[in-house]
C-alpha positions in Angstrom: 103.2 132.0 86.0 101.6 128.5 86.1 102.8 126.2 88.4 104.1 123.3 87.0 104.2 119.9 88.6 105.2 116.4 87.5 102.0 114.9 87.6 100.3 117.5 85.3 103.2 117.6 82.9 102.9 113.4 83.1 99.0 114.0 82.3 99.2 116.5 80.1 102.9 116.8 78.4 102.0 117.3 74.5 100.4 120.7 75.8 102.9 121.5 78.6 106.1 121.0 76.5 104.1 124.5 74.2 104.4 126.7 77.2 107.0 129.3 78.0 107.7 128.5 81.3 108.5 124.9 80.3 110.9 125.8 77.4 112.6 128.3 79.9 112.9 125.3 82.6 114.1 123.2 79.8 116.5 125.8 78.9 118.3 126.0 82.4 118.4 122.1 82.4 120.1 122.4 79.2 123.1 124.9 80.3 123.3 122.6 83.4 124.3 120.1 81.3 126.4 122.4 79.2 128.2 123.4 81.9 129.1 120.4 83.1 130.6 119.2 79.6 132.2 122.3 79.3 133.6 121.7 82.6 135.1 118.3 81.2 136.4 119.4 77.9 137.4 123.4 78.4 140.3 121.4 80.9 141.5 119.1 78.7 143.1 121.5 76.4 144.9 123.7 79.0 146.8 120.5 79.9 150.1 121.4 78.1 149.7 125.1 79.6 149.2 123.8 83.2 151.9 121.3 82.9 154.2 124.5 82.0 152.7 127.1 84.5 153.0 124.9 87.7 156.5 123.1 86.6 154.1 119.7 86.6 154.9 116.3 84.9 151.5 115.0 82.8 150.6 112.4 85.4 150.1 115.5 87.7 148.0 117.6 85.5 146.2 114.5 84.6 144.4 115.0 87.9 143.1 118.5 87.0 140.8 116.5 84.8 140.3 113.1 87.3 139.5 114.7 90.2 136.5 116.5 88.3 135.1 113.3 87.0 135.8 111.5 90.1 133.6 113.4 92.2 130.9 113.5 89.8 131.2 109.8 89.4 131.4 109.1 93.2 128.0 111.6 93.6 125.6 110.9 90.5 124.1 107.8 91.7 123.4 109.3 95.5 122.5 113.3 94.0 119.2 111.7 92.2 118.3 109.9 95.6 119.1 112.9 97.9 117.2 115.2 95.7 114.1 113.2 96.8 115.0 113.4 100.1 115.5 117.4 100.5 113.7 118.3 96.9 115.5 118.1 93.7 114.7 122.0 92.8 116.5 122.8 95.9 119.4 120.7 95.6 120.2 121.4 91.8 120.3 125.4 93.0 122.6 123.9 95.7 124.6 122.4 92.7 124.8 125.1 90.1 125.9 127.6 92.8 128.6 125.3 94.2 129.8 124.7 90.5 130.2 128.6 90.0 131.8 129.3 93.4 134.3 126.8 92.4 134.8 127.8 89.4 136.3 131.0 90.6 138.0 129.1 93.3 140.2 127.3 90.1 140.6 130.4 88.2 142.4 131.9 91.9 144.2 128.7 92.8 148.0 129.6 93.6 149.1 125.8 93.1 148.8 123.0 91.3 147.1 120.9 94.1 144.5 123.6 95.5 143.2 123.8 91.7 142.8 120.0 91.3 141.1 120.2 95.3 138.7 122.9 93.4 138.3 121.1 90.5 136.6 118.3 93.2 134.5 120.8 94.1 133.5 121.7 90.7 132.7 118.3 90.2 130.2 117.4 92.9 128.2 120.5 91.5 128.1 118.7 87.9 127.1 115.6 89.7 124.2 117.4 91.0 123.7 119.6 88.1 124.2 116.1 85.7 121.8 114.1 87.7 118.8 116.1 88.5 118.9 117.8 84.9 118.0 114.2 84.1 115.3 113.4 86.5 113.2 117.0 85.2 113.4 116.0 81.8 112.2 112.7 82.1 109.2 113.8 83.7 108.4 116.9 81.0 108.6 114.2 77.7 106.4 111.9 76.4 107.3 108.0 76.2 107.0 108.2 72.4 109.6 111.5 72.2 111.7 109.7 74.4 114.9 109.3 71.8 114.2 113.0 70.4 114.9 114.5 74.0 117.7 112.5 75.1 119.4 113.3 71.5 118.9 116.8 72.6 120.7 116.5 75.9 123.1 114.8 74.0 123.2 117.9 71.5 123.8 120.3 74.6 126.3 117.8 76.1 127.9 117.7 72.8 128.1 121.7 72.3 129.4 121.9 75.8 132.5 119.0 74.5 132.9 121.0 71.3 132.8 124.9 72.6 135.4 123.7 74.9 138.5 123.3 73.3 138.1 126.0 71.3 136.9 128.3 73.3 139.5 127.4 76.1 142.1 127.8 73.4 141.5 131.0 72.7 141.2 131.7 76.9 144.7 130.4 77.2 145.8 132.2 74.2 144.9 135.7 75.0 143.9 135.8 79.3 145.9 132.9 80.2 144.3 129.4 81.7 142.8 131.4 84.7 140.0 132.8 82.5 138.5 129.1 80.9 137.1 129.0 84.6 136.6 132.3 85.3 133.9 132.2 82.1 131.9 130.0 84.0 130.7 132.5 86.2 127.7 134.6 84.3 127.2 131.3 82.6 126.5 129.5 86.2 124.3 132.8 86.9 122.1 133.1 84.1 121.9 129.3 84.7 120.5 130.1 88.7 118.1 132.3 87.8 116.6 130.3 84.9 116.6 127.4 87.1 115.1 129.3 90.4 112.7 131.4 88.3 111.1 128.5 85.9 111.7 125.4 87.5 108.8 123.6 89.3 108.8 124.0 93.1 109.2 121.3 95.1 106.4 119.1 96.6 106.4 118.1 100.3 106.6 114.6 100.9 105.7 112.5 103.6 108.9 111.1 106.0 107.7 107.4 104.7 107.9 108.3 101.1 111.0 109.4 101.5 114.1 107.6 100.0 117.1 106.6 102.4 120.6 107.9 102.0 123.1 105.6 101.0 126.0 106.9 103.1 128.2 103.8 103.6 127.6 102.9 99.8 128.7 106.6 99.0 131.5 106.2 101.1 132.7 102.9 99.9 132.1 104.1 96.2 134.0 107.0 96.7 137.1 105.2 98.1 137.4 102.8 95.7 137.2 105.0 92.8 140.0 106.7 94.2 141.9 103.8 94.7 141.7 103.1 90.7 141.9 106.1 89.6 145.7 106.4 91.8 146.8 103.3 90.7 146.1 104.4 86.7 148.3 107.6 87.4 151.0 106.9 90.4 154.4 106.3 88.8 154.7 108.7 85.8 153.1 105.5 83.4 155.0 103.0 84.8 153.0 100.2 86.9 155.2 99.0 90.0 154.8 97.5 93.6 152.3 101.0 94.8 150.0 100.7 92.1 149.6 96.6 92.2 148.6 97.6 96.3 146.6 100.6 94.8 144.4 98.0 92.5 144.1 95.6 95.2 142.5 98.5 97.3 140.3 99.1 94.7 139.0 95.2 94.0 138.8 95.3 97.7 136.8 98.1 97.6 134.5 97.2 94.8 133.8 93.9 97.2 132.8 95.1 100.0 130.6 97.9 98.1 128.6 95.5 96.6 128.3 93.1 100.3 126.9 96.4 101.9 124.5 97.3 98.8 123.0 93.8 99.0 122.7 94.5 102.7 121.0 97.9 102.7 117.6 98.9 102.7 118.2 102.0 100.7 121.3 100.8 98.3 122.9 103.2 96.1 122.9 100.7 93.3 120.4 97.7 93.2 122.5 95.0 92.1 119.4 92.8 91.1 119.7 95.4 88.2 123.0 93.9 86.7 120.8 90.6 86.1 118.6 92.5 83.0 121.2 91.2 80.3 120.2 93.8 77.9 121.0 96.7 80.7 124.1 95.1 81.7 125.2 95.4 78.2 124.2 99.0 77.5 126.3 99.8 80.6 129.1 97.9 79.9 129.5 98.9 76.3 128.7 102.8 77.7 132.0 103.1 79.6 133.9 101.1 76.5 133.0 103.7 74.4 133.4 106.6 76.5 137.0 105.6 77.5 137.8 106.0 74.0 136.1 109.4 73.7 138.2 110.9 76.5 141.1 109.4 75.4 140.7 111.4 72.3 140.4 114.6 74.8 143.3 113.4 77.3 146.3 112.3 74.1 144.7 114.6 71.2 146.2 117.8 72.7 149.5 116.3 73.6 150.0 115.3 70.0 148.7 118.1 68.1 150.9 120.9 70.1 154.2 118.5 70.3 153.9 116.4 67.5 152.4 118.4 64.6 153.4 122.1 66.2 149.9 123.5 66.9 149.7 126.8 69.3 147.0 126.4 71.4 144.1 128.3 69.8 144.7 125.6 67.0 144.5 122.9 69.1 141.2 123.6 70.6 139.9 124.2 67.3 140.9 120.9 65.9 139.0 119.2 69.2 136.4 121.0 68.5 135.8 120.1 64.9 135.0 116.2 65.9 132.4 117.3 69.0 130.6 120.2 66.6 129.8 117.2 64.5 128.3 115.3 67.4 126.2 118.1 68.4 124.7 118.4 64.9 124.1 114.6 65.0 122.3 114.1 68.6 119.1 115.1 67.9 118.5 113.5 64.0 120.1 110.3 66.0 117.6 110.6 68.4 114.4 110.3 65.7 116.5 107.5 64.0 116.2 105.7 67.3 112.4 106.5 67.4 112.1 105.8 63.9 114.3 102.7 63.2 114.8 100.9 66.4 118.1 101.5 69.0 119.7 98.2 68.1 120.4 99.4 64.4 121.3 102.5 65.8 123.7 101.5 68.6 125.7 99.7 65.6 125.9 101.7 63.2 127.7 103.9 65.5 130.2 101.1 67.2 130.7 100.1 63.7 131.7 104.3 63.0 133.3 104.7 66.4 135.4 101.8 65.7 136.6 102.4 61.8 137.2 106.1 63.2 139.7 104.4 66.0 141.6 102.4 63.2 142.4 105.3 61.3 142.6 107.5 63.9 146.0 105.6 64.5 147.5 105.5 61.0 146.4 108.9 59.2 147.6 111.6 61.0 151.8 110.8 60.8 150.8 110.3 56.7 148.2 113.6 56.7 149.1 116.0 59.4 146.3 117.8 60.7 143.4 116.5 58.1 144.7 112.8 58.5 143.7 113.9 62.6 140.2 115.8 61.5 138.6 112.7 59.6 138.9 110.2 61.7 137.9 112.5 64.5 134.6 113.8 62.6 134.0 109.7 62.5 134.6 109.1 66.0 132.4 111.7 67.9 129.5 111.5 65.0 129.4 107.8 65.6 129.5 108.6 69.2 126.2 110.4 68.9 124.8 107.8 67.6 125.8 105.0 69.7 125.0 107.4 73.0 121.8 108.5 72.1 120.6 104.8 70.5 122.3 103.3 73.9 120.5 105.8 76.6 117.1 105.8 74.8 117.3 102.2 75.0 117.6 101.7 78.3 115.4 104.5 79.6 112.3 104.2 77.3 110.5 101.8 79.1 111.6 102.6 82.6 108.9 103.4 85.7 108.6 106.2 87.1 110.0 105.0 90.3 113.1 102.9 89.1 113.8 106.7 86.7 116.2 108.4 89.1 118.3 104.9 89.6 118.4 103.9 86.3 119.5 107.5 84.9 122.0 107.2 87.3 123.6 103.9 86.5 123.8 105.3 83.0 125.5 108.4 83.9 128.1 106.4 86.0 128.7 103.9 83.4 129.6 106.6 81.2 132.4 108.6 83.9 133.8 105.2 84.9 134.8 105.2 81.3 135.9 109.0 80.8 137.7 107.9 84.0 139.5 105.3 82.9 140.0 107.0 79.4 141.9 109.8 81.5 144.0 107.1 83.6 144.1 104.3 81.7 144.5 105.7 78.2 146.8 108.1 79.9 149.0 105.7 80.9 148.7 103.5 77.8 150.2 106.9 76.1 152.9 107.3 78.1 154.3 103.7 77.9 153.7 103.9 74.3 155.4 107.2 74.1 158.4 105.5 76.4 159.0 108.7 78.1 159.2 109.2 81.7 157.7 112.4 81.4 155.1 113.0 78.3 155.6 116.9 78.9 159.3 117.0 77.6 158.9 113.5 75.1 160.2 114.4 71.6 157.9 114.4 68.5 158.5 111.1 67.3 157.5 109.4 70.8 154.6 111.4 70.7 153.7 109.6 67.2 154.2 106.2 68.6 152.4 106.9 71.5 149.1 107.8 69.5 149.4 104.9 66.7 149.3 102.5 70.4 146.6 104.6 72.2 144.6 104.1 69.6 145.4 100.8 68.4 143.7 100.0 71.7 141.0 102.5 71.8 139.6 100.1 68.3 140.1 96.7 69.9 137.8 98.3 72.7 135.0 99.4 70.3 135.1 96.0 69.0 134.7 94.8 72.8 131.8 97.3 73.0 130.5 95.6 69.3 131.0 92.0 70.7 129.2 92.7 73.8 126.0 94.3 72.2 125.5 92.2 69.4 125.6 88.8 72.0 123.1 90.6 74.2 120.9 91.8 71.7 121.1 88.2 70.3 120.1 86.9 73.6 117.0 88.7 74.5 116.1 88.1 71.0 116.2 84.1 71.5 114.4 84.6 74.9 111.7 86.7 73.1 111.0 84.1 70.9 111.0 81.1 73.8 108.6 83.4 75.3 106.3 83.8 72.4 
């Protein structure tokens, strides 16, 4: 088999990107990032059932799906930087076997709290998986291709969101909630071998081109996510004297993250980046939008099984529906973006994600379950669009150095907001439901709950809207100056 290394796929990528071993090194980047979708969404819908199974109230379970995305939020930044240090082929291989062996650690778990401590562990694989599937691709494409392939990691992050639900429905149906992480186990192998077979060995490097590890900054990160995400979900939705102490932590936390990345010579995050206006923006309005799309996750199976009387293979096929669309749309977004420039793009779909919002909270107590489906199909299209516009955006004209940092802003930006979309939204839900439990809430408080969630899930697309439009206006005044 050829060897294949960056600086010949760099040199040479129209011809490389035709070879077999590529596509097959392509393809195990492309379950990595299945899997770790699938690990997102495939959760989401046994929330009821694990609510039931371990006698748990819904700010309990909630964490089944928190703790996932806070370790792959607390990792992403750092996995990119660490795979320089001890090679990125060998650490993703670290991280698709640690995702496996904890997914059969979640299927065994006896309690509610030693799944949610393997769900952790699920997560830092993602992280790794998440990151590093990231870093390979951008050195396999071509600058001009550059929308095309992220809208196709989109498309396999998509597929991943969509196979989920329905696929975990059926799981919980028939096997019971142990098997939607028990089927994650000949996925993550055939993943490992692609990945160990076809992907490029890695190249030695000398102990001064290697990048330092940020482990105070990881640290600090790490801690103050936790500290927000507790405050979000302590109290069963109500916000007293523990979660105001929690948030403080977490402010406090946030402060003295960014004092020791300003301080560092290796910094997790380079907060000289946060002064590119138009990359602020694209982050910003990154976790907006995705705290709307995991709310949809988080509230949309809670509604359909207790409000409109779904089992639970019918509820993961209605999630589904919405993400199936997204993955159809990735890729075509992706040449739009090529073809008609990211700002139109990125839009068109806040525009989409926002109308889809507004509805979203009106139609379904009028329709039932096609007043849901529309409104959904608008959402996660428009999603597509504003995701793929957003990423190619930011990443088209990035060096080759700044690639692994960058990449990994993006990804954090985007699990701080499924974060808060699982806390935050979360809790907006159960205040709007006014139930001290959401598990045992009667139909008609589910309703109410989803008209609010999602009254607020709009106003913050139009946030997101707001904030892109001003930058975009911006740089284009400063263009001009310059010129």
């Amino acid at each position: 088999m050829k060897t294949i290394v960056a600086g010949h796929l760099e040199a040479d990528s129209r011809s490389a990107e035709t070879t077999p071993s590529v596509r097959w090194a392509l393809a195990s980047l492309a379950l990595s990032v299945l899997l770790s979708s699938l690990g997102t969404s495939i959760a989401n819908v046994a929330l009821p059932s694990l609510a039931e199974a371990f006698k748990a109230s819904f700010q309990a379970v909630q964490w089944v799906v928190i703790a996932y995305l806070l370790a792959i939020t607390t990792l992403i930044v750092s996995a990119g930087r660490l795979g320089d240090i001890i090679g990125r082929r060998r650490l993703l291989l670290i991280g698709i076997s640690l995702f496996t062996l904890a997914s059969l650690l979640c299927g065994m778990a006896p309690t509610l709290w030693l799944l949610i401590a393997a769900r952790a562990l699920q997560g830092l694989g993602a992280a790794i998986m998440m990151a590093l599937a990231m870093a390979f691709v951008g050195e396999t494409v071509p600058k001009e291709k550059t929308g095309s392939a992220i809208g196709l990691l989109g498309t396999m992050s998509a597929i991943g969101t969509a196979l989920g639900p329905s696929l975990g429905g059926v799981l919980i149906a028939g096997p019971g909630w142990p098997a939607i992480f028990f089927i994650n186990l000949p996925l993550g192998a055939l993943t490992l071998f692609l990945a160990h077979r076809y992907l490029p060995v890695d190249q030695r490097k000398a102990k001064t081109e290697r990048a330092g590890f940020d482990t105070i900054g990881t640290l600090l990160l790490a801690l103050t996510l936790a500290a927000y995400a507790l405050a979000m979900t302590t109290g069963r939705g109500s916000f007293g004297q523990l979660n105001m102490a929690l948030l403080l932590a977490a402010f406090i936390g946030a402060g003295l993250f960014m004092f020791a990345e300003a301080r560092t010579t290796s910094p997790l995050i380079r907060m000289a980046m946060f002064r590119q206006l138009e990359l602020s923006a694209s982050l910003a309005t990154s976790a907006l939008v995705s705290t709307v799309m995991m709310a949809t996750l988080v509230v949309g199976p809670f509604y359909l099984s207790r409000s409109l009387g779904l089992d639970a293979a019918m509820v993961g096929f209605v999630l589904s529906v919405g993400p199936a669309v997204a993955a159809l749309t990735a890729i075509p977004a992706g040449r739009l973006a090529d073809w008609l420039g990211t700002q139109c793009v990125t839009t068109v779909g806040l525009i989409g994600m926002a109308t889809g919002a507004i509805t979203l909270s009106i139609l379904p107590t009028m329709f039932g379950v096609p007043g849901y489906l529309a409104p959904l199909v608008v959402i996660t299209a428009s999603y597509a669009f504003f995701q793929t516009a957003n990423n190619t955006a930011v990443m088209t004209d990035v060096s080759p150095e700044q690639r692994g940092a960058i990449s990994g802003m993006l990804n954090l930006s985007r699990n701080l907001g499924l974060i808060t979309g699982a806390s935050v939204m979360g809790a907006v839900f159960a205040f709007g439901s006014a139930a001290s439990d959401i598990a045992t809430a009667p139909p008609e408080a589910i309703a109410t709950g989803m008209r609010i969630t999602f009254a607020v899930a709009a106003a913050l697309v139009v946030l997101a809207l707001t904030i892109a439009t001003g930058a975009n206006r911006r740089a284009f005044r400063n263009r001009e100056l310059a010129a």
